[in-house]
VOMAR-963668 format. One record per residue (C-alpha): x, y, z. Coordinates in steps of 0.2 Angstrom, whole numbers, padded with zeros to 4 digits, always signed. Layout:
! VOMAR-963668
XYZ...
This chain:
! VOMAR-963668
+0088-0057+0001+0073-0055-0011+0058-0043-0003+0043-0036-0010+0038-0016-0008+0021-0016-0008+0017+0003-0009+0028+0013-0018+0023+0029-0030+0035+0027-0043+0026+0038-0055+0026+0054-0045+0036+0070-0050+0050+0067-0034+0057+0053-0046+0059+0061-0064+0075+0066-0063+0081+0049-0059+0068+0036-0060+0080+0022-0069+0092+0026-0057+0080+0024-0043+0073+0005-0049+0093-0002-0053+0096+0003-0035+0080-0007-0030+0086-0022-0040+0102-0020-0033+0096-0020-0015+0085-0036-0018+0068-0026-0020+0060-0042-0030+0043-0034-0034+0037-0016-0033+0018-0013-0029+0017+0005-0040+0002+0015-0033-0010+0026-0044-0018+0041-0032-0030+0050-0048-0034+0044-0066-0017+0053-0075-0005+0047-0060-0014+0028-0063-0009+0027-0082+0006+0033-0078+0009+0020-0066+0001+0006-0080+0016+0013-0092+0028+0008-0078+0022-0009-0074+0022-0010-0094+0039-0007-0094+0047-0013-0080+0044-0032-0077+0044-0034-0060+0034-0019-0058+0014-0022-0056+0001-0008-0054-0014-0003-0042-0025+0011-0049-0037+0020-0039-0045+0037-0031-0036+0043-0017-0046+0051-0004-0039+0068-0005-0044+0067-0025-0062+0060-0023-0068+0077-0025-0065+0076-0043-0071+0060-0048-0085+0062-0062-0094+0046-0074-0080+0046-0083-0067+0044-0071-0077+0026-0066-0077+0023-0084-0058+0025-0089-0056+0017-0070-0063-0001-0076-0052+0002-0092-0038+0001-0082-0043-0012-0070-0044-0022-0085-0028-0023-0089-0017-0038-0083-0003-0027-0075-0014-0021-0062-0014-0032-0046-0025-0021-0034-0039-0007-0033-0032+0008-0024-0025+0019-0016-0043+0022-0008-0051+0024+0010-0054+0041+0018-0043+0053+0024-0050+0065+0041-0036+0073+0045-0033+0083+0028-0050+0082+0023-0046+0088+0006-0062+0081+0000-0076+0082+0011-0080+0067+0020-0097+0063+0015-0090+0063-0003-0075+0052+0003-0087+0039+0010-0097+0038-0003-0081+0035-0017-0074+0022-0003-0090+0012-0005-0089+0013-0024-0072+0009-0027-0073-0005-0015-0088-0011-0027-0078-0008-0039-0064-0020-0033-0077-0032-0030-0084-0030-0048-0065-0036-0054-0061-0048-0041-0045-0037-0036-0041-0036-0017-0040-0016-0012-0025-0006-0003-0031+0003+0008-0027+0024+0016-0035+0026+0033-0029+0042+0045-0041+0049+0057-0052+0037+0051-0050+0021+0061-0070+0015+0064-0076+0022+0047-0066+0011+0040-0068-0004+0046-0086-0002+0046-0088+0002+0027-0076-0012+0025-0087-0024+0035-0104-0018+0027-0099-0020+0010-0091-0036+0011-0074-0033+0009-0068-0051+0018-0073-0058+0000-0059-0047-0011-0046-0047+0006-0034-0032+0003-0021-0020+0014-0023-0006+0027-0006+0001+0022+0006+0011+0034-0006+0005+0048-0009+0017+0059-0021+0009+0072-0021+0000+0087-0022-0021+0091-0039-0021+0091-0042-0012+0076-0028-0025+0068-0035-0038+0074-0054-0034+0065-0045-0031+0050-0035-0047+0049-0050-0056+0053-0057-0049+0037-0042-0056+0029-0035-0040+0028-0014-0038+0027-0007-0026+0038+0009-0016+0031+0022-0010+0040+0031+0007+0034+0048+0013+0037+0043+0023+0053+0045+0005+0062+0062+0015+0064+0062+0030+0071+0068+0032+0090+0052+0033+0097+0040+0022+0087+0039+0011+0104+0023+0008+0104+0022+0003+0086+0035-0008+0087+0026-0016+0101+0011-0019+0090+0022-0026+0077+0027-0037+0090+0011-0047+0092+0005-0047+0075+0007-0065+0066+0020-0066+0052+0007-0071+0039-0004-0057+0042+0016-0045+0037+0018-0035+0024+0033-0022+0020+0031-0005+0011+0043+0011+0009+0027+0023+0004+0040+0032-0005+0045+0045-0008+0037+0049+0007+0044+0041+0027+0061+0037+0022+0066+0027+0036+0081+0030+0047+0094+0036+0043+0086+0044+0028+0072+0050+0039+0067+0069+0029+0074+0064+0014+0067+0057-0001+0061+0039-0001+0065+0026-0011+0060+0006-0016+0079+0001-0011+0077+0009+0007+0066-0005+0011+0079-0016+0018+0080-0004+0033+0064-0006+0038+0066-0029+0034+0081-0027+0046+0070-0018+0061+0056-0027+0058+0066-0044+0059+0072-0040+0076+0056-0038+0082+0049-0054+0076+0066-0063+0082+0070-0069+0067+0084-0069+0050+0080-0053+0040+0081-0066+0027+0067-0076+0032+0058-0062+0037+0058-0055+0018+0053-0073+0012+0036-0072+0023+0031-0056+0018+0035-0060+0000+0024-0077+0002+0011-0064+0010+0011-0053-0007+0011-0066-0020-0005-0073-0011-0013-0057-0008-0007-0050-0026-0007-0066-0035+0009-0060-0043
């Protein structure tokens, strides 16, 4: 079984101890690609060195909602320098983030709308963090176009409806190891009537490990977990399943 993570923040300080460890485990559990995902300028080049180094690693680099505040000229400037660079397969992580608010919102907006331009600028599709934040995003998304760069709402956190405007944009929906937890009920429903081609997998690690790992540090390899409950929703082979979504990422990353 070969599967693809599509959001996983390699480059953060949770894996320095053991970061070599952590991809021969990934490889070992049939992690094919790994989607490494920058969050501010110094996390991004160090997720570019990664992709650099590890083959079947590729980069997204990005301004996360929490760090817009801190976005100058020149964080636009060494942004395009890196979205330049071959290894880098998406803009992001960007979108707005209500529930922290760690930047204000007016300042998150208005870096959402020019990082989506951005994307746009470079032909790149854009993963994208939504929380507490459901109809602003999809009405930025819609108003600056972003059906013509297609992209991810990763860990989805909405409802049918919501998904359902998203994928008509040609949005992804990705699906996060909480797919496992006892009383994700309702989630998994919603996993249920989504269409396998519209399916993509993530870990988010090291953030919600899923279970039986659940409050522990997540990893790339962990991701076979969520391929197994996600299989039995849709009814099908894990196998097959991790062959769909990995179709899904090559098409939207154009790996």
């Amino acid at each position: 079984m070969l599967v693809v993570d599509t959001h996983a923040h390699l480059s953060f300080p949770e894996f320095d101890k053991d970061r070599p460890e952590i991809i021969k485990r990934a490889l070992a559990a049939g992690i094919k690609q790994i989607v490494s995902i920058g969050t501010n300028i110094e996390d991004c080049k160090n997720t570019l060195a990664l992709a650099k180094e590890y083959e079947f690693i590729f980069a997204a680099v990005g301004i996360h909602p929490h760090e817009t505040k801190t976005i100058s000229e020149e964080t636009y400037f060494q942004l395009q320098n890196l979205a330049a660079d071959s290894r880098v397969v998406a803009i992001g992580e960007i979108g707005l983030d209500f529930y922290r608010n760690l930047s204000p919102p007016e300042v998150q907006i208005h870096h959402f709308r020019e990082q989506l331009r951005l994307a746009r600028d470079f032909s790149l599709p854009v993963i994208i963090h939504d929380r507490n934040a459901h109809n602003e995003i999809i009405k930025i998304l819609q108003e600056e176009k972003a059906e013509t760069i297609g992209g991810v709402i990763h860990c989805f956190s909405g409802d049918q409806k919501m998904a359902q405007k998203c994928m008509d944009m040609g949005f992804y929906i990705s699906i996060p190891g909480t797919v496992t937890y006892k009383k994700s009920d309702e989630y998994r429903e919603l996993v249920r009537n989504l269409p396998l081609e519209r399916i993509l997998l993530e870990t988010d690690c090291p953030f919600l490990a899923p279970h039986p790992f659940r409050g522990k540090r997540n990893e790339p390899a962990y991701l076979i977990y969520t391929v197994e409950i996600v299989a039995q929703i849709k009814g099908i082979k894990k196998e097959e399943l991790a062959t769909l979504t990995t179709i899904n990422a090559k098409k939207l990353f154009n790996f």
